[in-house]
N, C-alpha and C positions, 0 to 999 in steps of 0.2 A: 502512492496512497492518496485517496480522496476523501474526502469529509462528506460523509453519509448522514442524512438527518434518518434516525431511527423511528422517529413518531410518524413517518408514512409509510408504513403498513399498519395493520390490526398486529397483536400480539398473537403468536398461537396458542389459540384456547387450551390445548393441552397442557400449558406450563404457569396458565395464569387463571383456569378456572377451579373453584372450588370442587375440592373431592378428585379432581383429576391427576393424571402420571406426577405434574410438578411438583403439586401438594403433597399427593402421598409420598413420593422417594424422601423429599423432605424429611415428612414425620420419621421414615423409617431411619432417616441420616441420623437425624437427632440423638438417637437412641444410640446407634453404632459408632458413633464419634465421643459421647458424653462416657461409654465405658471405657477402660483401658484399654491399649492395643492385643488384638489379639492372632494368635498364632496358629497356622496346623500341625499335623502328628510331622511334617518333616523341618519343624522349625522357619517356615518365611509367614512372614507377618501378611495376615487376613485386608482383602482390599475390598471394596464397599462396591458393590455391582453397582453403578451408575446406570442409568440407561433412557430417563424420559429427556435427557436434551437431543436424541437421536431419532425422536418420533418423525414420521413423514409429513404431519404440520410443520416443524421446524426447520426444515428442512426445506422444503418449497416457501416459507415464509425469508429465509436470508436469503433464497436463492434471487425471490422477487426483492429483495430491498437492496442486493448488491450485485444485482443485474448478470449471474453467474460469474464474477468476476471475483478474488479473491481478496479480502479485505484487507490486505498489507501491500502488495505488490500489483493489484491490477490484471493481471495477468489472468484469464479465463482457466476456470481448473478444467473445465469437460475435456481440453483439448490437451494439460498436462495428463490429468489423470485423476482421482477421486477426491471429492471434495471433504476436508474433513472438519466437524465442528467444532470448531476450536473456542475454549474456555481462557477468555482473557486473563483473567486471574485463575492461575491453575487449581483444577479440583482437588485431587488427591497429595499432592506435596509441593515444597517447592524449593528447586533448585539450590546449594548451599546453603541449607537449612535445616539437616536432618532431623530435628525436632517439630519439625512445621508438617502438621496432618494435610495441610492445604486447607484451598479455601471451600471446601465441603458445600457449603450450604450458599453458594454461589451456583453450584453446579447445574440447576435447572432455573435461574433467574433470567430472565430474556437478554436484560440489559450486559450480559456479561457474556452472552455465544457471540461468535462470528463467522463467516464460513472463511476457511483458511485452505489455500493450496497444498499439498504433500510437503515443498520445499521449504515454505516458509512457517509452515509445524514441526515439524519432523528433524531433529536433530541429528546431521550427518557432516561431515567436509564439504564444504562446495570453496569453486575455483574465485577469488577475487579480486578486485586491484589491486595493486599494488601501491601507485602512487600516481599523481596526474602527471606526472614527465613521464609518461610510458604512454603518451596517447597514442601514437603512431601503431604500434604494437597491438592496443587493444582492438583499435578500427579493426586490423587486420585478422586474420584467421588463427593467428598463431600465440599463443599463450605466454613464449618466452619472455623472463624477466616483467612481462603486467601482470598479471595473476599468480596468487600465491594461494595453497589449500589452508584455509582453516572452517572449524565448524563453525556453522550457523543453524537457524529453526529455534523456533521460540519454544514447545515443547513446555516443560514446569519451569522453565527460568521468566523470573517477576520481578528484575531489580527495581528498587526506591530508592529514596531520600530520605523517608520520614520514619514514622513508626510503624514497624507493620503490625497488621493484625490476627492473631492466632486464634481467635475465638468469635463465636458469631457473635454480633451485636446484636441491642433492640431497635428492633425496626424504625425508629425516631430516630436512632444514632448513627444507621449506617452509611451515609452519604456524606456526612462529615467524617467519620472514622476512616474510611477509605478514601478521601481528599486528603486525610492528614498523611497517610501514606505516602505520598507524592512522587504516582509511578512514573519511572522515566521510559517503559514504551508508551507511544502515543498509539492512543485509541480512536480509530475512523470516526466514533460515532460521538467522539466529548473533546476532543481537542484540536483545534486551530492549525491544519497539517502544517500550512504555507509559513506560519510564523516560525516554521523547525526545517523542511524538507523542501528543496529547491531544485530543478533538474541542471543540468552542466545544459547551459542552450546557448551553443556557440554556434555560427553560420557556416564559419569556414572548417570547425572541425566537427565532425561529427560523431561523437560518442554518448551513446546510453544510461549517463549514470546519474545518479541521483546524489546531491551531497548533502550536511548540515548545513544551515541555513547560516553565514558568518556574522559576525556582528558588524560593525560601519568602521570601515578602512583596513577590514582583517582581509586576504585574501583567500580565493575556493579553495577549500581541504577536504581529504577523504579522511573518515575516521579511522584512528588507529585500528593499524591491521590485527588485529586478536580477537580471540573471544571470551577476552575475558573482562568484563563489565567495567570493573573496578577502572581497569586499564585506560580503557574506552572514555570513560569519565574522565581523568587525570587529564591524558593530551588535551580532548575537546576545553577542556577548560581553561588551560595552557596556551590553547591557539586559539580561543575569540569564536568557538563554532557551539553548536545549541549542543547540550548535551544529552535532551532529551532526541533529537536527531540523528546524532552520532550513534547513541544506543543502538535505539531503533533500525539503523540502517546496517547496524554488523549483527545483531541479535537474529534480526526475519531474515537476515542475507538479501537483500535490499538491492546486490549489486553485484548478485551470485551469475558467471558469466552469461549462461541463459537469457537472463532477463536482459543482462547491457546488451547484447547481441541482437535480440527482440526488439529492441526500445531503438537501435543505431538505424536498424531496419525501416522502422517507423522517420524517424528522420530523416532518412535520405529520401522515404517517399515523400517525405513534407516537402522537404525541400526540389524535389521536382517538381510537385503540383506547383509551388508557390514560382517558382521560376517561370514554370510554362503561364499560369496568370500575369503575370509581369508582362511576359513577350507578347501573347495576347491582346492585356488592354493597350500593351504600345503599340502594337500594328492597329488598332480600332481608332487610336485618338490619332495616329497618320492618318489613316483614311478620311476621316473625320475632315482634318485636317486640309487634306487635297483636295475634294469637293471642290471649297473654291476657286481653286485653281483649275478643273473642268468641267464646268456646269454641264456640258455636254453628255457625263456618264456620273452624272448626279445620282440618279436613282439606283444603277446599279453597286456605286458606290458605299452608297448608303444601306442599301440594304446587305453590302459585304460586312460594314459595320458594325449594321444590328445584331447579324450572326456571331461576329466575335465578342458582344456584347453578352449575348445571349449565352458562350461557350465560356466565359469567364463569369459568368455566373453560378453556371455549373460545377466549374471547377473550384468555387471558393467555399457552394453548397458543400461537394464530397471534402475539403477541408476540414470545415465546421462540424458535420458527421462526425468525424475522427474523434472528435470532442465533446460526443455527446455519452452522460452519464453509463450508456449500455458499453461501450466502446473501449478496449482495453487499452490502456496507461490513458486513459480520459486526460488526468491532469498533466502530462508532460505535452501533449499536444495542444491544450490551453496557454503554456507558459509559451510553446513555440508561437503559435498566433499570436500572443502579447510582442513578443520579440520582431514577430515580421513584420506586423503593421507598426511599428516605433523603427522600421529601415524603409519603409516605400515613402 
């Protein structure tokens, strides 16, 4: 996950202009959430046709703001599979709440869609760590004993802290009312990822995961293996890890094997490029170096030089690439770059 600044792009006019999809589903919400629940002739309760957060403005507008890439995990959805618009605070109910309509009148507000991969919406089991003593295992192909099934996908689950809110506020009110909330997934576009979510970026081992951010003298931990919130909270807090990180990272499945497998991949090519630059600019500062020792094959030397100069420049460009905002797990290849140039 990366910190997206939402105020570059335009809003789609669809959701924000007068008399348009936004406005109107709105009016219409209003009306259908302000009466009783109601029911059809086979008894399941009546569900409120949503439909202007799925317009094709919106849609091409988070695709530009989050570079096709899925707002939780990084991960390119064209290449899992369809992308879905996911309602930060859920619309229609929310999880361990049976009395919570959801948050309705969120449902076509710009600031509250994101575009979100199948995985990291979508409520199913996926395979996850276990624990960091099983690094060996997870490198590997093989599952045994690192990966354990529980669900993940954030779906209508919206754990807090605070007070949640069951009813719309007046528009003066809503931005404090929903701070006092004090959700514990982190949202790409309002909160500070780095000061919660940090990647395992070890040289000599190389694994994919993402953990909670620890606090000074706690060591790296994976969030307790469950899914169940409450839970999640408890340990993190127990062991010195952020807990709004911890959440976050079993809730979107964070660490679902797919993506560790993806992200190890990406690693070992860092870690090739960055080796092959290494060996590179040291045969360049020898050659460099011999010059004067043969003035004789000066020129050709030198210009053997320039050439490996010129090819570790190359190589350090397609590094930097890896890390550019279009570029999937942008931020774990960031953190790798911090780590390599703090060993040359």
């Amino acid at each position: 996950m990366r910190n997206v600044i939402r105020t570059g792009v335009r809003a789609p006019g669809s959701l924000t202009g007068a008399g348009k999809a936004g406005a109107s589903e709105l009016s219409r919400a209003r009306i259908f959430f302000g009466a009783p629940i109601q029911y059809d002739a086979t008894g399941r309760k009546k569900v409120f046709p949503f439909a202007a957060y799925k317009a094709d403005d919106v849609r091409h507008t988070l695709h530009l703001l989050f570079h096709g890439k899925c707002a939780y995990c990084e991960a390119r959805y064209e290449t899992v599979g369809p992308v879905d618009i996911e309602h930060f605070r859920p619309k229609g109910e929310v999880e361990g709440e049976p009395a919570h309509r959801g948050y309705w009148w969120l449902a076509s507000a710009w600031d509250n869609l994101l575009p979100s991969c199948i995985d990291c919406n979508r409520r199913r089991f996926q395979q996850t760590p276990a624990d960091l003593r099983s690094l060996t295992a997870m490198v590997g192909s093989t599952r045994a004993n690192a990966f354990v099934s529980i669900k993940t996908g954030k779906e209508a689950c919206f754990p807090i802290e605070g007070v949640r809110v069951t009813t719309e506020p007046n528009e003066r009110d809503r931005s404090r009312v929903l701070a006092a909330e004090r959700a514990l997934l982190l949202n790409p576009c309002e909160d500070r990822i780095n000061d919660h979510l940090r990647y395992w970026i070890n040289r000599r081992e190389h694994i994919g995961l993402v953990l909670p951010v620890a606090a000074n003298g706690v060591d790296a931990a994976l969030p307790a293996l469950t899914d169940d919130a409450e839970a999640i909270i408890t340990h993190a807090r127990r062991v010195g890890l952020s807990v709004r990180g911890a959440v976050s990272i079993q809730v979107f499945g964070l660490n679902r094997l797919g993506l560790v497998q993806e992200r190890t991949r990406l690693l070992r090519r860092l870690e090739f490029l960055g080796a092959l630059l290494v060996d590179v600019s040291t045969l360049a500062d020898d050659l460099e170096e011999a010059l004067l020792q043969a003035p004789a094959l000066a020129d050709l030397m030198r210009a053997a030089a320039d050439r490996l100069r010129a090819m570790s420049d190359r190589i350090m460009a397609e590094i930097t690439a890896l890390a550019e905002p279009s570029s999937p797990f942008s931020e774990l290849v960031k953190q790798w770059i911090s780590a390599f140039r703090d060993e040359l």
